[in-house]
N, C-alpha and C positions, 0 to 999 in steps of 0.2 A: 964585732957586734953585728946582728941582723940590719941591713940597710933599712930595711922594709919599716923596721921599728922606729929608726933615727928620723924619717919621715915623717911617722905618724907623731912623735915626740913634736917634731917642728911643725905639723900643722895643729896640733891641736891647739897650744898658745896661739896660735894663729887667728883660728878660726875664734876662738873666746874671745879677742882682739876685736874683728872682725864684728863680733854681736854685740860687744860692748858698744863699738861705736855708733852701730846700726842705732843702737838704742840711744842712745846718749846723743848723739847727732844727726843721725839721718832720718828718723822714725818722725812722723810727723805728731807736731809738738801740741798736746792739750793743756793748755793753762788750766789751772786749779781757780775754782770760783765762776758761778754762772749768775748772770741777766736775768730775772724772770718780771715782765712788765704785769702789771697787775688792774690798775684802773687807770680811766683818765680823773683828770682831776674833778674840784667839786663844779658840777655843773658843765662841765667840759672846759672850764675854763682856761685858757691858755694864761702864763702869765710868767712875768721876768722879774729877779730882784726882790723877789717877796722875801721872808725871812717865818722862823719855824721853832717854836719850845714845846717840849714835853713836859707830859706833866701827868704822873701815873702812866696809863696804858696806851693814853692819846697823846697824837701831836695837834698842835693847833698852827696853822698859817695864817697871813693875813700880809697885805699892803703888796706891792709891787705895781708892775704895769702891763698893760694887758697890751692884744696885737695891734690895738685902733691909736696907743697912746695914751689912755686914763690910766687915770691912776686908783688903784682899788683899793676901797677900806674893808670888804668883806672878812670877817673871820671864819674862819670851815673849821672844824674840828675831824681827824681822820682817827679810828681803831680799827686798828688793821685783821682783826680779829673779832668784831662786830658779825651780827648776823644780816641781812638786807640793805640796805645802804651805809658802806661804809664814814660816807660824808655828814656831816649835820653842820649846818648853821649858827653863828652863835652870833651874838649883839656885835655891832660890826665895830671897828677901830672907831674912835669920834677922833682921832688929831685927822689935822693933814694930811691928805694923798702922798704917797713919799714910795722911794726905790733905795736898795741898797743901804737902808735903815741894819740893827744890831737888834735880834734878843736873844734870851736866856730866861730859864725858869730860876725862882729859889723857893722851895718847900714847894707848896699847892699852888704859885700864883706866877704866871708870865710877867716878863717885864721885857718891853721896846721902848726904842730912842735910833734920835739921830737920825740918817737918811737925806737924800735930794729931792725936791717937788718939781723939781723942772726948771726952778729960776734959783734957788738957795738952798745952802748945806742948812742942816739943820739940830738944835742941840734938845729938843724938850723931850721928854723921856713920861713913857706911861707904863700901869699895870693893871694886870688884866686878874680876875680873881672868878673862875670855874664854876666855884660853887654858888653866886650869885649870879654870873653871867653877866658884870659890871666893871667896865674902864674906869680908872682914874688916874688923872694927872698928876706925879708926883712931881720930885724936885729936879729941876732941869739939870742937864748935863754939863757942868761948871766949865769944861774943855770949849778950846775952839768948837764949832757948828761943824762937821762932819760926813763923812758917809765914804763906805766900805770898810768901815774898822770892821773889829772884833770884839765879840766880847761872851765872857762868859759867867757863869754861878758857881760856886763852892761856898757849901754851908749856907750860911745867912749874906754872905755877899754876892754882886755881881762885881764883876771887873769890864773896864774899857780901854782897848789902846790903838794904836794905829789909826788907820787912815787918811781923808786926806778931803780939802777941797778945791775950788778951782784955779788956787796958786800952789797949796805945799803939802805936804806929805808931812805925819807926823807919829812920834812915837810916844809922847807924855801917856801916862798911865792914873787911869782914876779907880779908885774902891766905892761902891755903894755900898750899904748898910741900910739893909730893908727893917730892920727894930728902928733906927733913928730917922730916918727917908734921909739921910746927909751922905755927900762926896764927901772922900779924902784923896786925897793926889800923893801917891806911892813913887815908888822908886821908877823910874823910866824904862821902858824894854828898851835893853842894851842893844839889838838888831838896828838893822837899817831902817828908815824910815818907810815907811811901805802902804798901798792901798791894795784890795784884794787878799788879802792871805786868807787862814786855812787855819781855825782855831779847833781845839776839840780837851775835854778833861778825862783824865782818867786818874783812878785814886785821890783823888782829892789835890791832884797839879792840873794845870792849864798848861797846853801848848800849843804854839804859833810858830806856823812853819809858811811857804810861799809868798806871794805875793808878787808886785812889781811896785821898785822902786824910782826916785830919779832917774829921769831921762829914759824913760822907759826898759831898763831892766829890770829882767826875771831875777828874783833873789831866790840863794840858794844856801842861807844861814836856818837855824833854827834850835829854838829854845822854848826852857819848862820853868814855868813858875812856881815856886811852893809857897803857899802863905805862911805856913807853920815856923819859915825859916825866918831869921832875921834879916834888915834891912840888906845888909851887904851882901848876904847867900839866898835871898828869893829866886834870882835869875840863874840857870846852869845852861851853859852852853852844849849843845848833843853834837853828833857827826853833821856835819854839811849834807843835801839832800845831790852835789854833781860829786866827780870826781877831782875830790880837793884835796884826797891824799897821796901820799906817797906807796901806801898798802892796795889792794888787791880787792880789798871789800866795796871799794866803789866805783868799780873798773863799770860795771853795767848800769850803774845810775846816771842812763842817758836822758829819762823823762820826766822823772819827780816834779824837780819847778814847773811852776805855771805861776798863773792869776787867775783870780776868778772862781775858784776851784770850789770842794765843798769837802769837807771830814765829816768821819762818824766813830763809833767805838763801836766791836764788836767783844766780848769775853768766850771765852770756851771755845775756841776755834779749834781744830784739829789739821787745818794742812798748814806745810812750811815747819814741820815739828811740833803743832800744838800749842794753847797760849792765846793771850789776851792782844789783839789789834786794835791798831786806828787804820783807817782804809780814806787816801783821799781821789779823788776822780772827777773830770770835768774840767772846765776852765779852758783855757788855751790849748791844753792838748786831752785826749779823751784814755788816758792811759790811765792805768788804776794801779796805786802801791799800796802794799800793807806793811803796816808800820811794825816791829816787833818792840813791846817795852820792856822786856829784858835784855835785849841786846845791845838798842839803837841801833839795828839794823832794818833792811827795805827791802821786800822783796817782790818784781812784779808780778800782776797777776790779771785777769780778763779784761783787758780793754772795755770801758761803757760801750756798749753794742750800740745805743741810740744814736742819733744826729749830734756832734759837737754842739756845746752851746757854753756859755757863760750864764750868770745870775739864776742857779740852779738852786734846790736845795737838800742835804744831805742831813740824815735824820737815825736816830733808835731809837726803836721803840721795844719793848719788853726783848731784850738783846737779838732784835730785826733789825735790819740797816736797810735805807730807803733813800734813792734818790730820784730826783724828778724836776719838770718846771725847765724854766730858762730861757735865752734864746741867743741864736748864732745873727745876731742883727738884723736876716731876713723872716726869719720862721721863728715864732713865740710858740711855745712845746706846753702842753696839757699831761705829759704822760709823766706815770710813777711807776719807777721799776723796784723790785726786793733784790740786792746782793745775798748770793748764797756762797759765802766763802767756801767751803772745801763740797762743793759739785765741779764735777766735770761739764763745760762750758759745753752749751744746746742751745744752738743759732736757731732754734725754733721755739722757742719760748718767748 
């Protein structure tokens, strides 16, 4: 046989070797999904712990605490999609100045609870109704007094669980029912007891994933609840967010856990194979995962380009994800950025 051939045979695997790797390894790496920061907030207002429902096309914010230490009852309403000022004002919170407060929407009306004022957790719970531009106090929050839980809307209810205050951490689980304004006290999240986690619904399940538990650990458990199910199958356990198995698929789930952190839903995605995500980012580390709900699987993607922060907030709106707010203990953050899942990441934006 021609030498000359048997060479060329052996470099050209070679050399295919060689680009595979270049690619796959050496090429420098653009994560999928970019930053694009958008406005400051309403008024410029810098602000931490505030909390965010949608409702139609808008989100509404209100309460947290600004960089002097008040605490703010303003409500802003944001359409991201408005023409001339995206911000508008609306009849401000009447409870309590409070951080770290819980809401969620169900149908056309907001609904808050809970939260710190500086000296006490706190359990009384309101609703906020758009089309009058009118608070009211509905039935208090039957649980311990509170702040950093979760909570969310499916159908006609909210749900609340977790959090904690200035001795323990807890996991009891309550249902509202906006027809009758009454708690019922459900099955308990089978998870660790936790304050800070990372709630968000998709299909008509809630899931709660993050958090820090006792004695100051990151937890790395995480589950979905279905209402639909009975008492004993509400709660499904998913894959751990480290590497808790034995398999290969969570070899690179080095960042998922945090505290403090912020979720969103996004549908109709197109990178990582396409498909419906939750995307959570912020917190204790500024790493950003998307969730896959076919799979239970995690895949990273663009780091938050802003300044770390905690007490952030993470938001969709007409299938836009938005995060913003917060602060890293020195600097109270005014900025809102848009996630743009499947761009190619532009440190100039």
């Amino acid at each position: 046989m021609n030498r000359n051939f048997i060479l060329i045979c052996l470099f050209i695997p070679f050399s295919i070797l060689i680009y595979s790797c270049f690619n796959k390894c050496c090429a420098p790496t653009q994560q999928l999904g970019n930053w694009v920061e958008l406005s400051k907030g309403a008024n410029g207002e810098s602000t931490s712990g505030l909390v965010s429902f949608v409702i139609d096309s808008s989100v509404y914010i209100t309460t947290g605490i600004d960089s002097a230490g008040n605490y703010i009852n303003d409500l802003w309403v944001y359409n991201p999609n408005s023409s001339g000022n995206a911000w508008l004002q609306k009849a401000g919170f009447p409870g309590i100045g409070r951080k770290s407060a819980i809401a969620f929407s169900l149908g056309n009306k907001g609904y808050l609870g809970t939260g710190f004022n500086g000296t006490s957790a706190l359990s009384d719970f309101w609703q906020y109704d758009p089309s009058i531009n009118v608070w009211s106090r509905i039935a208090d929050f039957p649980g311990t007094a509170r702040f950093g839980a979760v909570g969310f809307g499916i159908a006609d209810y909210g749900y609340v669980t977790t959090g904690g205050d200035s001795s323990n951490y807890y996991n009891d689980f309550w249902k509202y029912d906006k027809n009758s304004n009454l708690w019922e006290k459900g099955v308990d999240f089978p998870g660790f007891k936790r304050s800070g986690a990372v709630s968000f619904v998709y299909n008509n399940k809630g899931y709660i994933v993050t958090g820090i538990g006792t004695g100051g650990t990151t937890l790395n458990d995480f589950y979905s609840f279905d209402p639909s199910q009975p008492d004993s199958s509400t709660w499904t356990e998913l894959r751990h967010i480290t590497n808790y198995s034995p398999d290969a698929y969570d070899d690179g789930y080095t960042s998922i856990a945090r505290s403090g952190g912020v979720g969103f839903v996004m549908s109709h995605t197109t990178s990582d194979g396409g498909g419906d995500r939750a995307y959570i980012t912020t917190g204790s580390t500024n790493t950003t995962w998307a969730y896959n709900f076919a799979t239970d699987l995690w895949d990273q993607k663009t780091p938050y380009e802003r300044p770390a922060r905690s007490g952030a907030i993470g938001f969709t709106v007409q299938n836009r994800g938005f995060v913003g707010f917060g602060s890293n203990g020195k600097t109270t953050f005014s900025n809102l950025d848009e996630w743009k899942p499947d761009e190619i990441y532009n440190s100039k934006d």
